[in-house]
matplotlib code that plots the C-alpha trace (Angstrom):
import matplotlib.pyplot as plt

x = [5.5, 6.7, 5.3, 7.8, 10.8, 10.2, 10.0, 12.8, 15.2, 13.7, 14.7, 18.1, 19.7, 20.2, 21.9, 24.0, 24.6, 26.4, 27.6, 30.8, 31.5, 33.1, 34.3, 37.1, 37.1, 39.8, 39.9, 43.0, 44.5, 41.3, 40.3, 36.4, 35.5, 31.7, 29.4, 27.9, 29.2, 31.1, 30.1, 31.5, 33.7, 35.9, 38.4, 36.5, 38.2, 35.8, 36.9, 35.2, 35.6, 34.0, 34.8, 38.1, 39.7, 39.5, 40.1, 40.7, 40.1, 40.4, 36.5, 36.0, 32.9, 30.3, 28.8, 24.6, 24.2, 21.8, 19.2, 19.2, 15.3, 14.4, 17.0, 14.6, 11.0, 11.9, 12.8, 16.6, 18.7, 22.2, 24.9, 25.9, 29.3, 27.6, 24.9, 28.1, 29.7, 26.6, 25.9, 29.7, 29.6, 26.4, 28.0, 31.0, 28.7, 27.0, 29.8, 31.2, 28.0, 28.6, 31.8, 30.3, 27.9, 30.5, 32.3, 29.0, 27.7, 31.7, 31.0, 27.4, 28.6, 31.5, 29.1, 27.0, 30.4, 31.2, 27.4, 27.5, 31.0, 30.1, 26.8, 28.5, 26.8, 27.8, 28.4, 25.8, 22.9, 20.0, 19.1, 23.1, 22.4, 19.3, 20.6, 23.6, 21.3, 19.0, 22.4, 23.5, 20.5, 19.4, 23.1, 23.0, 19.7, 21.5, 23.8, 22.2, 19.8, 22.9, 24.3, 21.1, 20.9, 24.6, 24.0, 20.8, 23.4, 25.9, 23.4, 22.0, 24.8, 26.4, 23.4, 24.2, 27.3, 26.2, 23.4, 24.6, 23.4, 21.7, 24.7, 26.9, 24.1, 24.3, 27.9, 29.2, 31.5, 35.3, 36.9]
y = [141.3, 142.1, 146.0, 145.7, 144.4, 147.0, 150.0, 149.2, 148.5, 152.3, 153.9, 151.9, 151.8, 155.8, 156.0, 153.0, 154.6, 157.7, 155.6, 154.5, 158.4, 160.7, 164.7, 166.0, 169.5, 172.4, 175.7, 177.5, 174.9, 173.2, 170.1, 168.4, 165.0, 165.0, 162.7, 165.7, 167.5, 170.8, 174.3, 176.6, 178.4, 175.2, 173.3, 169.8, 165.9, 163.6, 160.3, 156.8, 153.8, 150.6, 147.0, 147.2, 150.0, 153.9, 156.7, 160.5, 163.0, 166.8, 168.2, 171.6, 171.4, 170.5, 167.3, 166.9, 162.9, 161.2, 158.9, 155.2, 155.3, 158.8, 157.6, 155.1, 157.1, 160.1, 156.9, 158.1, 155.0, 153.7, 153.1, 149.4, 149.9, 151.0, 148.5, 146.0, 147.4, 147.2, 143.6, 142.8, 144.5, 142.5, 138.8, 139.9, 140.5, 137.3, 135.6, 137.7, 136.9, 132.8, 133.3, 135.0, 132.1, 129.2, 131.1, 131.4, 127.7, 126.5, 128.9, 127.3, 123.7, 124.5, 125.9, 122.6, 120.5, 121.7, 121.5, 117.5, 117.5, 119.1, 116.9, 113.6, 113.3, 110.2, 112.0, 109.2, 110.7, 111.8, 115.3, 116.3, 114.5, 116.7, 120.1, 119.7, 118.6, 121.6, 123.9, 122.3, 122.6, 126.1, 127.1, 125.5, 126.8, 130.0, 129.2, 127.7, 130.9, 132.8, 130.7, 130.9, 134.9, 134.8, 132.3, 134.6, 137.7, 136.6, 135.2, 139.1, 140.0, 137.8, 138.9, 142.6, 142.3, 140.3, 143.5, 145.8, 149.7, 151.3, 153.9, 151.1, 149.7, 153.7, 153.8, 152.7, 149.4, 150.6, 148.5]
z = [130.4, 126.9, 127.5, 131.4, 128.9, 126.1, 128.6, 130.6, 127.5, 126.0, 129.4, 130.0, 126.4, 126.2, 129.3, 128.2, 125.2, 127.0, 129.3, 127.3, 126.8, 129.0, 128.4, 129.8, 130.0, 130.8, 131.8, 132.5, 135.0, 135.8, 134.9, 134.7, 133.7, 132.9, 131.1, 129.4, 126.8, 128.5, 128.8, 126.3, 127.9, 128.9, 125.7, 125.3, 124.9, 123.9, 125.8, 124.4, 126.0, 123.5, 123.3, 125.2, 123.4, 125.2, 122.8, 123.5, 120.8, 121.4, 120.1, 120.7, 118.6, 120.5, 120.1, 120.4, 121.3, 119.9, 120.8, 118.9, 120.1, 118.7, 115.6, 115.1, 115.6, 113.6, 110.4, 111.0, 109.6, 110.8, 108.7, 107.5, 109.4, 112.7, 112.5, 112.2, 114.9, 117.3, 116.4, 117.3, 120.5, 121.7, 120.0, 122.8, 125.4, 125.1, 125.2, 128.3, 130.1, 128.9, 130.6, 133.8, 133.8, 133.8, 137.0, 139.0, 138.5, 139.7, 142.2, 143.1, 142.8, 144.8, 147.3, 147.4, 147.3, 150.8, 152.2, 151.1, 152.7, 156.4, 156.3, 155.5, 153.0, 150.1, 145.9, 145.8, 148.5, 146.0, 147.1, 146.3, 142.8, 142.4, 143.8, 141.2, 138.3, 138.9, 138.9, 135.7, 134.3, 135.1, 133.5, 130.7, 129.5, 130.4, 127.8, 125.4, 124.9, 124.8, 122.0, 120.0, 120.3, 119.1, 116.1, 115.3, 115.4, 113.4, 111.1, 110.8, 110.6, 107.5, 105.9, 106.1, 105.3, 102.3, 101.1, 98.6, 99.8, 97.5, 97.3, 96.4, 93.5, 92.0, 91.6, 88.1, 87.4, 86.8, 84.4]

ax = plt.figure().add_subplot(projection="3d")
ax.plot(x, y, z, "-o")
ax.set_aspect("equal")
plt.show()
C-alpha cells in the first residue's frame, strides 16, 4: 500500500507542479496559451497562478522546469524561503479540504434528513441515529487527521524558521 501511495504521489506531484504555470506566447498577431515553455521563435509570458494570487511576467529566456523529485535524487536542496512557501500552501489546502468536508457531511445529513422525513420516520427511530452517527463520525476523523497534518506542518515549519542556514552562521556580526 505504502509502495501504491509513494508511486502515485512521484507521478502526480510534477504534473501538479506545472500545473499552476501557464505560457503565453506571441507571434506577430497570434496568440498561444501552453503549459510548456514556447518555441523560440514566439516572445514568451510566464503566467503563475499560486495560493490565490496570478502573476504575469514577460520571460523571453527560456525557462527549463524542474522536477522537486529529480531535485531531491540528484541531493539538489530548496531554499528556506521555498520550503516556507510549500509548507504554507499545503497548511491552506488542508484547511480548504476541512472546509470541503463540513459542506459535504451538511450535504449528506441533509440527504438523510429528507429520507427520515418521506419514511415517517421519528429524530428518535435508531437506524436515523446510527446513519447520522456514522456520518459524523466518518467526518470528523476526516478532520481530525487534517488538523494533526496541519499542527505537524506548522510545527516543521516554526522549526525552520527558527534554524540559522549555514550562509547566515558565515556572515560576520555588525555592530
Amino acid at each position: 500500500m505504502a509502495r501504491l501511495i509513494l508511486t502515485l504521489i512521484c507521478v502526480i506531484l510534477p504534473s501538479a507542479v506545472q500545473a499552476n504555470t501557464i505560457y503565453k506566447c506571441r507571434k506577430d498577431d497570434k496568440i498561444v496559451f501552453s503549459q510548456t515553455a514556447c518555441p523560440q521563435e514566439f516572445s514568451q509570458h510566464k503566467i503563475e497562478y499560486q495560493l490565490g494570487i496570478t502573476t504575469e511576467v514577460d520571460s523571453d529566456k527560456r525557462d527549463i522546469p524542474v522536477d522537486p523529485l529529480q531535485a531531491l535524487l540528484n541531493r539538489q536542496t530548496i531554499s528556506k524561503e521555498k520550503l516556507l512557501q510549500l509548507l504554507d500552501g499545503e497548511i491552506y489546502r488542508l484547511k480548504q479540504e476541512n472546509s470541503y468536508f463540513e459542506i459535504l457531511r451538511a450535504s449528506e445529513l441533509q440527504k438523510l434528513e429528507r429520507k427520515r422525513y418521506w419514511q415517517n420516520k421519528e429524530k428518535s427511530d435508531p437506524e436515523y441515529i446510527n446513519e447520522m452517527d456514522d456520518i459524523n463520525t466518518r467526518f470528523n476523523a476526516l478532520t481530525v487527521s487534517n488538523n494533526s497534518a496541519m499542527q505537524q506542518l506548522k510545527d516543521r515549519k516554526s522549526q525552520i524558521s527558527t534554524e540559522v542556514s549555514p550562509e547566515e552562521s558565515k556572515q560576520p556580526e555588525k555592530h
